[in-house]
C-alpha positions as MATLAB code, in Angstrom:
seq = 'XXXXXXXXXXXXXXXXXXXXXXXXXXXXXXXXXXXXXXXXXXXXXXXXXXXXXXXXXXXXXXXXXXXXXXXXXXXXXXXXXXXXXXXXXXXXXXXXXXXXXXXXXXXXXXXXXXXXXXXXXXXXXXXXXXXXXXXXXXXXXXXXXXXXXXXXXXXXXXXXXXXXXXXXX';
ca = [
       4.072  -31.215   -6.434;
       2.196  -32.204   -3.361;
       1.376  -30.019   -0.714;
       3.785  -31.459    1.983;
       6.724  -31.289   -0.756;
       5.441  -27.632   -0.607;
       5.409  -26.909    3.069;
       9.074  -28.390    3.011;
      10.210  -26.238    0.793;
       8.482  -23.412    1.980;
      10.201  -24.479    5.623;
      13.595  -24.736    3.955;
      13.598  -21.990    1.710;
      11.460  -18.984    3.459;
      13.790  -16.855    4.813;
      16.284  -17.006    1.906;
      13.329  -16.022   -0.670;
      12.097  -13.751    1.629;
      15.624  -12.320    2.427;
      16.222  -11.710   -1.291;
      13.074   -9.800   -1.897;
      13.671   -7.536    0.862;
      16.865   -6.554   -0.856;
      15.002   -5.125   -3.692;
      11.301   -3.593   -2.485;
      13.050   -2.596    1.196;
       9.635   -3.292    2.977;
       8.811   -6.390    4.607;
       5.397   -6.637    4.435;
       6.195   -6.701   -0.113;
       8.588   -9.260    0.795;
       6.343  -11.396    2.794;
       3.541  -11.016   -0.594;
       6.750  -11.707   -2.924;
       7.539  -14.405   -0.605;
       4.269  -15.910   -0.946;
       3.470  -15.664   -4.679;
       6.925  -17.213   -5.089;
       5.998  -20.240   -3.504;
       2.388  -20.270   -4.758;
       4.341  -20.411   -8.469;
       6.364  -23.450   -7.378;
       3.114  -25.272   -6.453;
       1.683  -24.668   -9.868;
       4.992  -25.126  -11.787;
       5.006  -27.733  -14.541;
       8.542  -28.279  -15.376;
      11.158  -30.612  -13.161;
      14.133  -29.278  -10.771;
      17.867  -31.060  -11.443;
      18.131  -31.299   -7.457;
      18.231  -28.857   -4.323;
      20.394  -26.002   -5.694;
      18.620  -25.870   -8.644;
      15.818  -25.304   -6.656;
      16.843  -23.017   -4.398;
      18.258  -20.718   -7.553;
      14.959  -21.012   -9.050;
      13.388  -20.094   -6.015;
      15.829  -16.708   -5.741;
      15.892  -16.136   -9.151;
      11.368  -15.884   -8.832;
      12.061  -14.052   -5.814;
      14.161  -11.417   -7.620;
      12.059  -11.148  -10.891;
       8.903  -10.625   -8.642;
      10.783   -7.646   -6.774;
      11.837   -5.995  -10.117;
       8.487   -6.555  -11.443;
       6.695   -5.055   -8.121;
       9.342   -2.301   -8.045;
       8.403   -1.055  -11.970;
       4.500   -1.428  -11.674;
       2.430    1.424  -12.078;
       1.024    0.993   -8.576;
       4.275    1.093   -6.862;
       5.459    4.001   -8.333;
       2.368    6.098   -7.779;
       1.264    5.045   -4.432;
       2.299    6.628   -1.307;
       2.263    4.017    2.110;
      -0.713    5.124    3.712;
       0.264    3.552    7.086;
       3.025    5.600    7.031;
       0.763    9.540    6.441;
      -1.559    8.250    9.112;
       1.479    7.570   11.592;
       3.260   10.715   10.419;
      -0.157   12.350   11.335;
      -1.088   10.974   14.227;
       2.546   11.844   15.816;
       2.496   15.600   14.308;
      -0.722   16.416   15.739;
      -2.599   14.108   18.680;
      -5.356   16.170   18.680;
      -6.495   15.229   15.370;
      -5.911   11.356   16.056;
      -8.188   11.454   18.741;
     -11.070   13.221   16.364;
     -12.512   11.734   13.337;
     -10.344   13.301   11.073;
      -8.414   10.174   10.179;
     -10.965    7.875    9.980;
     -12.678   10.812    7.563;
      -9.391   11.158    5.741;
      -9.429    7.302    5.059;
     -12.890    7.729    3.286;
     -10.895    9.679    0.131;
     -10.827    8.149   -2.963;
      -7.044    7.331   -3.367;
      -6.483    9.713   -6.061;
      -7.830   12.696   -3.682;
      -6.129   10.983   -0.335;
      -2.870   11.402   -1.905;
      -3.432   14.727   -2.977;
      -4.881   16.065    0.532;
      -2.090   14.800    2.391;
       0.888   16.316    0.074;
      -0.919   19.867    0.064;
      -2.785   19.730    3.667;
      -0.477   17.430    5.532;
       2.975   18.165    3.954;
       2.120   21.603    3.176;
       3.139   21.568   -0.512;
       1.922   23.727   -2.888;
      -0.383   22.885   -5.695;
       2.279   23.161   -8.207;
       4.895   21.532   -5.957;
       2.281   18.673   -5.415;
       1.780   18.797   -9.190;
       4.950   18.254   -9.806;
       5.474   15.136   -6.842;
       2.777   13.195   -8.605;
       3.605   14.359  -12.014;
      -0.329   15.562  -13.069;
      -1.355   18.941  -14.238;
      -2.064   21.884  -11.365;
      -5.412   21.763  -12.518;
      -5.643   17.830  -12.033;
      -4.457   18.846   -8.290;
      -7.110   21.439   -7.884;
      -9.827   19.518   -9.261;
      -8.816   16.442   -7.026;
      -8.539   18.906   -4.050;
     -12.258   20.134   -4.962;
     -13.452   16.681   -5.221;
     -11.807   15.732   -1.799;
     -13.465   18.344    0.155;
     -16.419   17.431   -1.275;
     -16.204   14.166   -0.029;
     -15.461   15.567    3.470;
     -17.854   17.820    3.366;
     -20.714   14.953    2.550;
     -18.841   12.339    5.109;
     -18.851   15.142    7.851;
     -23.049   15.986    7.034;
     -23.909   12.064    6.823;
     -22.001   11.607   10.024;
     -23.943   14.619   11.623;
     -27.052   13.883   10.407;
     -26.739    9.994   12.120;
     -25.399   11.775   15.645;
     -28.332   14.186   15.764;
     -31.023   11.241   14.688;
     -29.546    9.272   17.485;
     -29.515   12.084   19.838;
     -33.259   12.542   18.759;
     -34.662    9.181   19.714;
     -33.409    9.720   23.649;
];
């Protein structure tokens, strides 16, 4: 397939790929990636289409697969939409969005990120956030531990540059 035969199908086809992955993973921006590794398999694929409707069933049919597979990963099921904390954050408490605390809070590893929002943000419980990401209570409090540490060392390395700079005035 050449690239142009690409781009026309791409032109043709978009929104109805696109349309049926949003069906299944509800998010557009996992559409527009199912979307695109849809078409990116029709560039590579080997075998021969019986006309347009085959096509565009083979085309829907990828789209569809790619959704269920997305929507049973690993990754999918244990990750949280981090766009969506930081919003959720930023329009509980403005104070914090205008501090450093987000931009700190990004630093996490996303094991203890997860974590510190359920129990700081959300204000669940260790065992309640335990049970939510389905890992021991001492998993949480270790990840917890770990987290703060990271703060703690962000928050010194960050000081530690401010006063240096402040220094050479």
């Amino acid at each position: 397939m050449t690239g142009e035969e690409l781009e026309q199908y791409i032109l043709k086809y978009r929104k109805t790929v696109w349309s049926a992955a949003l069906c299944y993973v509800k998010n557009p921006t996992d559409a527009d990636d199912i979307m695109q590794d849809v078409f990116l398999k029709m560039f590579t694929y080997d075998g021969t289409f019986d006309g347009e409707e085959h096509i565009k069933a083979w085309l829907i049919r990828c789209a569809i697969n790619r959704s269920k597979n997305l929507l049973r990963s690993h990754w999918y099921k244990f990750s949280a939409p981090l766009e969506a904390a930081m919003n959720k954050l930023c329009s509980d408490d403005k104070e914090h969005c205008q501090s450093e605390l987000p931009a700190m809070f990004m630093k996490l590893s996303p094991k203890n990120r997860v974590v510190f929002y359920l129990h700081y943000y959300e204000g669940y419980s260790i065992a309640e956030t335990a049970r939510i990401l389905k890992i021991s209570e001492s998993a949480v409090g270790v990840r917890l531990m770990r987290g703060r540490k990271q703060l703690e060392k962000a928050l010194n390395n960050e000081g530690s540059e401010n006063n240096g700079s402040q220094n050479d005035r």
